[in-house]
C-alpha positions as CSV (number, residue, x, y, z in Angstrom):
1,X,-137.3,-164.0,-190.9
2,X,-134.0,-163.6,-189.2
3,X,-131.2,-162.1,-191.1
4,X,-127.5,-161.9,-190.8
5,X,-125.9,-158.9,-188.3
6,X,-122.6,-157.7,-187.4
7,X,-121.1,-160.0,-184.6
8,X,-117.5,-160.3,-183.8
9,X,-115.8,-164.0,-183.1
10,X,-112.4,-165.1,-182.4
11,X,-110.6,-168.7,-182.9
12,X,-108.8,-170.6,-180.0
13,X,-107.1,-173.5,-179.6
14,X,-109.4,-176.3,-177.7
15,X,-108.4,-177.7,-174.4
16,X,-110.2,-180.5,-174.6
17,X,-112.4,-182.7,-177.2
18,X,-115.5,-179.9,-177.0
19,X,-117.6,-181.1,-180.0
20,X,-120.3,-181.9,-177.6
21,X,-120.8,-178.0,-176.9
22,X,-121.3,-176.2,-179.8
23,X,-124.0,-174.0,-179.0
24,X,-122.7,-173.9,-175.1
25,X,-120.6,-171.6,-172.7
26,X,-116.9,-171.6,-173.0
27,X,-114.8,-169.4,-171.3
28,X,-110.3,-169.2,-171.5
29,X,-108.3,-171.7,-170.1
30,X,-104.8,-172.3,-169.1
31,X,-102.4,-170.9,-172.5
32,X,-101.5,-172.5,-175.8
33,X,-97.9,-174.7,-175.2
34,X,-95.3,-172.7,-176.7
35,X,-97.2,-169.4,-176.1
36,X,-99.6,-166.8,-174.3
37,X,-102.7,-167.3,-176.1
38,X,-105.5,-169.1,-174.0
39,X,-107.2,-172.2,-174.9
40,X,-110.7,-172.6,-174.2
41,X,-112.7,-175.3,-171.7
42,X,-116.4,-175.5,-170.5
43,X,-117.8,-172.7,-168.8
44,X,-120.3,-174.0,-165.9
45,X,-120.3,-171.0,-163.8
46,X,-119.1,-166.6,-164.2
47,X,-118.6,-165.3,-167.1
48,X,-118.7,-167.5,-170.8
49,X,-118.7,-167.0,-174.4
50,X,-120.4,-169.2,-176.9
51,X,-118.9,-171.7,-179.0
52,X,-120.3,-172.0,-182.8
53,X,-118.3,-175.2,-183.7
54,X,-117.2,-178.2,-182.5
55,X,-113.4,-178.6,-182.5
56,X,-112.9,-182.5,-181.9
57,X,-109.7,-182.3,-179.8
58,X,-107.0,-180.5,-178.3
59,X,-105.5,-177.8,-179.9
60,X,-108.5,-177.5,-182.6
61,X,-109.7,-174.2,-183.3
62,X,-112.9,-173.5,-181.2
63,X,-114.7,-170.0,-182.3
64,X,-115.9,-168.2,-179.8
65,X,-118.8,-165.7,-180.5
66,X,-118.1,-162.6,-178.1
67,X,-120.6,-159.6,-179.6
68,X,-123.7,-160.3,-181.6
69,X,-126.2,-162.9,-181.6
70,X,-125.9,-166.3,-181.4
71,X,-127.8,-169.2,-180.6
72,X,-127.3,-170.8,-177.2
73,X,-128.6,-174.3,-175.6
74,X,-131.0,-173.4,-172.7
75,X,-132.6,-175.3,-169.9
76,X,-136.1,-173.1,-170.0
77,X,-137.3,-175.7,-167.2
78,X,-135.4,-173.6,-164.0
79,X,-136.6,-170.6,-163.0
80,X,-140.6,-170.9,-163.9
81,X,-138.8,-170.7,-167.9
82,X,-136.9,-167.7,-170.0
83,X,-138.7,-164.9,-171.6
84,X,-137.1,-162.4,-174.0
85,X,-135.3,-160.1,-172.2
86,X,-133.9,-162.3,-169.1
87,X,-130.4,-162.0,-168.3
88,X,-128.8,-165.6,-168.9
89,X,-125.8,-166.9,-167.2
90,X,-123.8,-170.2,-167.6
91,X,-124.6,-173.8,-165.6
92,X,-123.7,-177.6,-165.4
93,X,-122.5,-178.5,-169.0
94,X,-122.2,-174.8,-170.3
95,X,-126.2,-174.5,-170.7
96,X,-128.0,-171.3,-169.9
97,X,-130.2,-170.7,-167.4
98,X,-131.8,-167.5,-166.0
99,X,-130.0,-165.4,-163.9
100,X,-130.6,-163.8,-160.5
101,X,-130.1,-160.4,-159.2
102,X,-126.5,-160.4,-158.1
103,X,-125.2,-163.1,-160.5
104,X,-122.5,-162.2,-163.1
105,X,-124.7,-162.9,-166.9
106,X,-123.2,-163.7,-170.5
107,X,-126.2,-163.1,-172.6
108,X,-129.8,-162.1,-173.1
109,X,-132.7,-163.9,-174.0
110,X,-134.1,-162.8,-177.4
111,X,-136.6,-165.9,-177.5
112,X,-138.5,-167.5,-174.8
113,X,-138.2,-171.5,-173.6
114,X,-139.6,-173.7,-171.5
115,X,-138.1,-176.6,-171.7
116,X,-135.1,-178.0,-171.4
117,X,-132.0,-178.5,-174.1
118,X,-133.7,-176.0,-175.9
119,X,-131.7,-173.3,-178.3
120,X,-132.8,-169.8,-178.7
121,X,-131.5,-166.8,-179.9
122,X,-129.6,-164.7,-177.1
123,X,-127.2,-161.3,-177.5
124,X,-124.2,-161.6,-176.4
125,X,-123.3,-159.1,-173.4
126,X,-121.8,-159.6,-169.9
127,X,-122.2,-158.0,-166.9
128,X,-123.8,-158.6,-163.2
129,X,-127.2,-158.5,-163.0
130,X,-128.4,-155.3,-160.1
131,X,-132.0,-155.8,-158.4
C-alpha cells in the first residue's frame, strides 16, 4: 500500500499547451513576459523535473515535482528494461529511460518496467551517473 510522503513542488507558468505530459520531464524555459520567473517546456534530454498536471496552454500553471516521489511515464523496452534502483534520465517526448554511466539522471526507479508507455514510481534526484 503506498502512502503519502513529504515531496516538495513548485507552480510555473507553461510555455506551451503541455497537457499531453503530465507524468513526463519538464525542465525551465525562456522567462514569464513581464518578469524573471521561467516557464516550463518538454524536457527530451539533461536534466528534467516531472510535471503532475496538465496546464492546457500558455501561461497555465504547470507543477513541477522537484523532491519526493512521483510517478513518471517510462519506455521499459530500451535498455533490456528498468529495475528498481536504475538511474533514469529524460528522452524523445519527456519519457524515461535508463541511464548510462556518464549521463546526467533526474530520478530513480522505485518499480521495474518492461514495456513501453508504462508509469512507475521513481524518486526524484539528479545528478550524473559515475561507472
Amino acid at each position: 500500500m503506498r502512502v503519502n510522503t513529504y515531496v516538495l513542488d513548485k507552480t510555473y507558468e507553461a510555455s506551451a499547451d503541455l497537457s499531453a505530459y503530465q507524468w513526463k520531464f519538464v525542465k525551465p524555459t525562456t522567462g514569464v513576459a513581464g518578469g524573471p520567473q521561467a516557464r516550463i517546456a518538454l524536457c527530451e534530454a539533461g536534466i528534467g523535473w516531472i510535471l503532475q498536471n496538465k496546464p492546457a496552454a500558455i501561461g497555465r500553471g504547470g507543477v513541477i515535482r522537484i523532491l519526493g516521489f512521483s510517478e513518471l511515464v517510462v519506455d521499459g523496452t530500451s535498455g533490456g528494461g528498468i529495475v528498481p534502483g536504475n538511474h533514469i534520465k529524460p528522452t524523445t517526448g519527456g519519457v524515461g529511460i535508463v541511464a548510462s554511466a556518464g549521463d546526467t539522471y533526474s530520478a530513480i526507479a522505485w518499480e521495474a518496467s518492461t514495456a513501453s508507455g508504462d508509469r512507475i514510481e521513481v524518486l526524484c534526484e539528479r545528478g550524473v551517473l559515475h561507472s
